[in-house]
N, C-alpha and C positions, 0 to 999 in steps of 0.2 A: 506642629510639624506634620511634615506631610505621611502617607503609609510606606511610601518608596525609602522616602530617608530613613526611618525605622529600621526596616527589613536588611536595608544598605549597611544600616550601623549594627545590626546583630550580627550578619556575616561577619562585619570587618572585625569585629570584637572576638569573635570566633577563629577569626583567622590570626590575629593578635594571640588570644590564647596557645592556637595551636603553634604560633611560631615560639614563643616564652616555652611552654612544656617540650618543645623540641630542644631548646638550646641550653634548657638546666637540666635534659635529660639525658638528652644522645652525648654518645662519648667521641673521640678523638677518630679512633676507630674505623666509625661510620665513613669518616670525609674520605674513605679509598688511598692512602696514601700511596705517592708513586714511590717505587724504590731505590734506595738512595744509588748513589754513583757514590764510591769509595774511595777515595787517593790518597797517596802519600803527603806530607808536608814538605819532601823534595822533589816533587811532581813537578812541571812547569804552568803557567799560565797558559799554553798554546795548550798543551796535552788536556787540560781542564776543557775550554773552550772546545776543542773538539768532539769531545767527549761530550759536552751539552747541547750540541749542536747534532748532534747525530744521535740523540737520545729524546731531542726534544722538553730537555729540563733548564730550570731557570738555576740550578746548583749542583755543587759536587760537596760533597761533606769532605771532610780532611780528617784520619783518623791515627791514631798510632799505632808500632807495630803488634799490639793485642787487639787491635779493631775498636778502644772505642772512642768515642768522638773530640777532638780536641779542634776545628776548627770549621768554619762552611767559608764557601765561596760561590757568591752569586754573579747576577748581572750587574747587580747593583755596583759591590765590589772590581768586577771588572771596569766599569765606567770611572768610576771614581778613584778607583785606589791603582790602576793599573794604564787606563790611555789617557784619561785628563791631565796624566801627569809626564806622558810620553814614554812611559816604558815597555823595554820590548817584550813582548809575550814569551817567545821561544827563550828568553834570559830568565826570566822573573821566577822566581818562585812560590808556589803557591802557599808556603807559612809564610813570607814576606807582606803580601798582600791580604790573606784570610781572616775574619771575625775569628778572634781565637775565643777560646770556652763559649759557643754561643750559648743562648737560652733556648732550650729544648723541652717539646713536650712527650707527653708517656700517651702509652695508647688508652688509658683508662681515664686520663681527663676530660673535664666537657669542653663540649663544642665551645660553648657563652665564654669559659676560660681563654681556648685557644683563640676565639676573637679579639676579647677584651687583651691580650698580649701582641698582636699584632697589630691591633688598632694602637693602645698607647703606647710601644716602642717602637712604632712605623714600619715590622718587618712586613713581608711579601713570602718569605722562605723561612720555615721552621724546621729544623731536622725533630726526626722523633725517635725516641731513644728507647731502650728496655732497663729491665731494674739496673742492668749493668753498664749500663750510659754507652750500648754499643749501638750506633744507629740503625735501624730498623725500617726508616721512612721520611718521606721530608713531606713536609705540609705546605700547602701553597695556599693563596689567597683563590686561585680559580677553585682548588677542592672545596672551599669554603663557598663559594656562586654555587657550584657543581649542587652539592648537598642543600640547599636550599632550591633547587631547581626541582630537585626529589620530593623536598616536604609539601614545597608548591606547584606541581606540575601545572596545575591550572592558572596560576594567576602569575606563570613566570613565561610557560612557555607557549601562552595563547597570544598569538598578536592579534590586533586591531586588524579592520578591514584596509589594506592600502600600506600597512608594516610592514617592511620585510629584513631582512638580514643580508646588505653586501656581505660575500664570499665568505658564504659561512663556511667552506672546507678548507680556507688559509688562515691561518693560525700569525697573530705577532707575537711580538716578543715582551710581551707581558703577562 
């Protein structure tokens, strides 16, 4: 073997380590979560939507009248449970349409947890709750980029010579 592939493989191994000791170490916490949007379960679909849209969030959590979490509503659920099916926003209501008792995490879980949860139940949006199952924060899959972007500044956000980023200040809808 040559001395480059060597050197090459002790960083990456390095790098491997430091990414494992971040992810069974750092907790939930860390990934900054954004703050939830709160609504009724007799809210509307339109009132939600708007409300995500001019907050720049992929959900609104659904709570009861003691505040804690009985339901989320995302994009995803708009797409699917809402216009694939023709119904109208301004009618619909959002316990009609919402992931009722979603799975939620605490702020003192690890990261590797709340991965390992959205990777094998396909979520994108986690609400995150306190001892008292009152939402506190929603966890998105970008907080999870974000926070790795952090561990690895150097090898996430160094581009190549001739890389660049179409419009990195507009934002889609994922």
């Amino acid at each position: 073997m040559s001395e480059f592939h060597d050197e090459y493989s002790e960083a990456l191994d390095g790098e491997f380590r430091k990414l494992e000791d971040a992810l069974l170490s750092d907790q939930v916490r860390l990934l900054a979560p954004s703050e939830p949007i709160r609504m009724s379960a007799d809210a509307t679909v339109a009132e939600a939507v708007t409300r995500m849209v001019d907050n720049r969030r992929a959900a609104v959590v659904i709570v009861d009248p003691s505040g804690h979490l009985v339901g989320i509503f995302t994009e995803r659920d708009l797409l699917t449970r809402v216009v694939s099916l023709g119904r109208e926003l301004a009618r619909t209501r959002l316990g009609d349409v919402m992931t009722s008792s979603p799975e939620a995490l605490a702020p003192h879980d690890r990261i590797c947890f709340a991965i390992n949860r959205m990777h094998a139940a396909g979520y994108r949006t986690v609400p995150l709750v306190d001892n008292q199952h009152r939402p506190i924060g929603v966890v998105t899959v970008n907080d999870v980029v974000s926070w790795l972007a952090r561990v690895f500044p150097e090898a996430i956000l160094n581009l190549r010579p001739g890389d660049r980023v179409n419009r990195p200040a507009q934002m889609d809808s994922g």
